[in-house]
C-alpha positions in Angstrom: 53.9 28.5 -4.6 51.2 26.8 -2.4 48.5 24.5 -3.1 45.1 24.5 -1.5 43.1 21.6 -2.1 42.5 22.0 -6.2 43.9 25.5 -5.8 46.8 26.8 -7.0 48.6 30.0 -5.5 52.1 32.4 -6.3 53.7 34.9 -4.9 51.6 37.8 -3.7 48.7 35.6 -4.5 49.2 33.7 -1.8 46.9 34.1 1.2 48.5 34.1 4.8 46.8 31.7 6.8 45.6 28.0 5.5 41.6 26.6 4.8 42.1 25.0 8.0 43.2 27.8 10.2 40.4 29.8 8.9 38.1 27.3 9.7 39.0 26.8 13.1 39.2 30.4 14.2 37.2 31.6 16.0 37.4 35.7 15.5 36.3 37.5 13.3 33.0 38.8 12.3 29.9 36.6 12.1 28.1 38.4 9.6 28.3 35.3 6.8 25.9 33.1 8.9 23.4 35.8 7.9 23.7 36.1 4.2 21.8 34.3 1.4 24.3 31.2 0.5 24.2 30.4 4.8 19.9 30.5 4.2 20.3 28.5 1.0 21.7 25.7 3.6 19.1 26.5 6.5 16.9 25.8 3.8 18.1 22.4 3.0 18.9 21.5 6.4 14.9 21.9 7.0 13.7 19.9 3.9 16.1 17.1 4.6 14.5 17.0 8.4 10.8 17.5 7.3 11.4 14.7 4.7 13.4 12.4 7.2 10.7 12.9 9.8 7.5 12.0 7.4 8.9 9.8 4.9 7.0 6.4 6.8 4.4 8.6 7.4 1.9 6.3 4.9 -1.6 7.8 4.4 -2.1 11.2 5.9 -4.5 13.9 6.0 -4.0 17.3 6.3 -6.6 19.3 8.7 -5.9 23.5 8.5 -7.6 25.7 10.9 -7.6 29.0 12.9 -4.8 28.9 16.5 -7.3 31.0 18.0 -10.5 29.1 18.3 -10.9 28.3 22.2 -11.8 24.4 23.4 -15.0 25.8 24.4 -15.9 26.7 20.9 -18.5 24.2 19.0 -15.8 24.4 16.2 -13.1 22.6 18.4 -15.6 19.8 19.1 -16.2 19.3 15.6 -12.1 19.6 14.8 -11.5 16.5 18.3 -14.1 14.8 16.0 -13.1 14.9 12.6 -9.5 14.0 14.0 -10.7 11.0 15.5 -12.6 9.7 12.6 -9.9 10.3 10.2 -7.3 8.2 12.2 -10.0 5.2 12.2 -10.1 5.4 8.8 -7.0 4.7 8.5 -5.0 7.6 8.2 -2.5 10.1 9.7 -3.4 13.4 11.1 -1.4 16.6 9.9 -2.2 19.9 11.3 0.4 22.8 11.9 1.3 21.8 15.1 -0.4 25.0 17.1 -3.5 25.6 19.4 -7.0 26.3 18.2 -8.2 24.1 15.7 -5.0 22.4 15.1 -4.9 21.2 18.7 -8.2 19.7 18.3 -7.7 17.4 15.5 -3.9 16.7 16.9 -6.3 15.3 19.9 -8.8 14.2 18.2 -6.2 11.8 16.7 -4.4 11.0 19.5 -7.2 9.7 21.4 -8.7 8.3 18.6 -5.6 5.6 18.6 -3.7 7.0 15.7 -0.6 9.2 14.8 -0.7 12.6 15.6 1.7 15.2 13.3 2.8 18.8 14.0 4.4 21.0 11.8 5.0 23.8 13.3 6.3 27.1 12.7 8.8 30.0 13.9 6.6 33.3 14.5 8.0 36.8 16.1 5.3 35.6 19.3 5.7 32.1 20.9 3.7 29.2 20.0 5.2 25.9 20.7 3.7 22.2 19.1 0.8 21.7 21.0 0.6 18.8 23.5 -1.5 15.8 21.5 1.5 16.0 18.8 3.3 12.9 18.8 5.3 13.5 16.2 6.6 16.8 15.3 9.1 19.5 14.0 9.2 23.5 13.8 10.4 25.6 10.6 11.6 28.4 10.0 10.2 28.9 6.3 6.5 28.4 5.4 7.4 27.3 2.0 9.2 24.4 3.8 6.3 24.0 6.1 3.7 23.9 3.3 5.2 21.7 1.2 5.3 19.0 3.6 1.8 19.5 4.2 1.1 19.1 0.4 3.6 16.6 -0.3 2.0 14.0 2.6 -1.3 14.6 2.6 -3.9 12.5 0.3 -6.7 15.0 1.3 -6.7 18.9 3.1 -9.5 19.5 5.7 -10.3 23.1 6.2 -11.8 24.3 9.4 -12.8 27.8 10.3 -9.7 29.8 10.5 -8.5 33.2 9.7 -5.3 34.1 7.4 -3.1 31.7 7.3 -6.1 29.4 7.1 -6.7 31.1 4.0 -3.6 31.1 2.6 -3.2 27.1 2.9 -6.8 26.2 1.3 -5.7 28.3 -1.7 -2.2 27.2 -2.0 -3.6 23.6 -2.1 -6.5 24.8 -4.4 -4.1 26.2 -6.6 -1.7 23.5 -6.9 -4.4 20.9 -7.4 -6.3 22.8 -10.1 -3.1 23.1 -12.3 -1.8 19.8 -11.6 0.7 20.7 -9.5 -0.6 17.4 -6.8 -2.6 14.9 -7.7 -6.4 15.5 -7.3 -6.8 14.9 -3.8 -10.2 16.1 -2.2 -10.3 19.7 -0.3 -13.3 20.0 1.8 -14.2 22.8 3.6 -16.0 22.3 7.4 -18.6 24.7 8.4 -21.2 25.6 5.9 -22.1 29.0 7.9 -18.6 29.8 8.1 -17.2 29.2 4.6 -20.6 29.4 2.3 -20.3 33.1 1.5 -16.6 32.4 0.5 -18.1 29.3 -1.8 -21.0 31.8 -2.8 -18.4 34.3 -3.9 -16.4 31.9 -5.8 -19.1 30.6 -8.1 -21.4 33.7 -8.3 -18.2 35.9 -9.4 -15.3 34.5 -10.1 -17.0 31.8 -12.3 -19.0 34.7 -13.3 -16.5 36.7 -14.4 -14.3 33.6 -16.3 -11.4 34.2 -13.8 -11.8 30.5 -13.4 -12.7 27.4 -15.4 -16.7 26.1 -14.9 -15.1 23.0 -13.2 -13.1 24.5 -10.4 -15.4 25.6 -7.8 -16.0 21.4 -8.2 -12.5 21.2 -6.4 -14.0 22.2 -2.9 -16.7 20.1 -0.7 -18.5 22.1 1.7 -19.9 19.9 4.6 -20.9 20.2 8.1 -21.0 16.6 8.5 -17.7 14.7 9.9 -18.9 11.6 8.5 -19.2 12.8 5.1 -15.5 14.7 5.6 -14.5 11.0 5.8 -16.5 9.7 2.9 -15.4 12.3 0.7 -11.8 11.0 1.7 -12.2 7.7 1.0 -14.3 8.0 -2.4 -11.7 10.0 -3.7 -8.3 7.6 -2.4 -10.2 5.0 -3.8 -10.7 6.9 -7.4 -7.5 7.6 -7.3 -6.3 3.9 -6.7 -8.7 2.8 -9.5 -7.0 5.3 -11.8 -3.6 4.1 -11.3 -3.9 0.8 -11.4 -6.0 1.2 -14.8 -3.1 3.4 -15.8 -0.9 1.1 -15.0 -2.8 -2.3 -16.6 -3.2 -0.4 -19.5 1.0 0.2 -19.8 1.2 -3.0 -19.4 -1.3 -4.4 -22.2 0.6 -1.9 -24.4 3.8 -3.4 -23.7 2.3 -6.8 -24.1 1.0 -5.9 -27.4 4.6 -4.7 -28.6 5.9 -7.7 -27.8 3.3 -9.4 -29.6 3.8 -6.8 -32.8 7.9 -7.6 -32.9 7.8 -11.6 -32.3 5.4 -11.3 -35.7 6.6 -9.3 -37.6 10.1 -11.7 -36.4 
């Protein structure tokens, strides 16, 4: 008979090498390290990082947009500036960590004084965090990747992009129409750029009742980097107004229990 840890083996049954010597050997195949249950712990390994890494983040903002804009392109301007303003409001910048657009609010908020947060990601051609990050991390797994974005970011900025651009505005769309994240303000920058999307969204999707009338009210369309930051501190400030009434009014309903048992005592 031999035991193994809460394991209990006899005769042929038992195996002819211990836990330990199995662990410790170094032949063998390494085919395991590429099977689901090794991914399952990748997986974790990456949302106990990304969580590590932005838990004292405080406020944040979230700014999306294309790798491949070049810094001579009006829209990178506009991204160095929107960066900048967003960190003297107050809060964190949070792109995904790349060139282009990202790059330009990352510096934006960097020389604007405040923190500057990459997130990048693992893609089959290199792209490394660009070099106005001051804090950052690469993934392997966009979901990982896009829900730290959502999970830290009190507002999503969208500048012109392509794809994956596309593909994060309606992720965080999605999740804040159905509740998913608290209402938190998406504004799309660049009305020449975006207003055909918007256009389509209202004239037939709305049209057509694959959405409710109220949704294509989830999106701002601005050019205006001062009104980006408006928008952004309208809504925080809704939202404060909303939980502290929430939570005022718990309280006067606890208050008022109190008050109901000690009579009826």
């Amino acid at each position: 008979m031999r035991r193994a840890g809460p394991l209990t083996y006899r005769g042929k049954a038992i195996p002819d090498t211990t836990t330990d010597q199995r662990l410790l050997d170094r032949r063998g195949p390494a085919d395991w390290v590429h099977t689901d249950p090794w991914r399952v712990l990748r997986i974790q390994s990456e949302f106990v990082e990304g969580f590590g890494l932005l838990a004292d983040t405080g406020k944040a903002v979230c700014v999306f947009g294309s790798a491949r804009i070049k810094p001579e392109s009006p829209y990178y301007a506009l991204g160095e500036t929107i960066g900048s303003k967003i960190v003297k409001e107050g809060y964190s910048v949070i792109t995904g960590g790349g060139p282009g657009m990202m790059e330009a609010a990352n510096k934006g908020a960097q020389e604007g004084g405040g923190t500057s947060i990459g997130l990048g990601i693992e893609l089959p051609f290199e792209q490394s965090l660009n070099p106005h990050v001051d804090v950052g991390v690469t993934f392997r797994y966009f979901f990982v990747r896009k829900t730290m974005f959502l999970k830290y970011s009190q507002a999503f900025v969208v500048l012109p992009g392509g794809f994956g651009t596309l593909d994060e505005l309606f992720e965080a769309i999605t999740l804040v129409q159905t509740g998913k994240v608290t209402r938190f303000p998406v504004i799309l920058v660049g009305t020449r750029f975006w207003g055909g999307l918007v256009d389509w969204i209202r004239d037939t999707l709305l049209s057509e009742g694959v959405i409710s009338p109220d949704d294509p009210d989830l999106i701002h369309l601005t050019d205006d980097p001062d009104e980006v930051v408006d928008i952004i501190r309208t809504a925080h400030a809704e939202i404060i107004g909303h939980r502290t009434a929430t939570e005022q009014a718990s309280v006067d309903e606890g208050a008022e229990a109190v008050q109901q048992a000690a009579d009826a005592g």
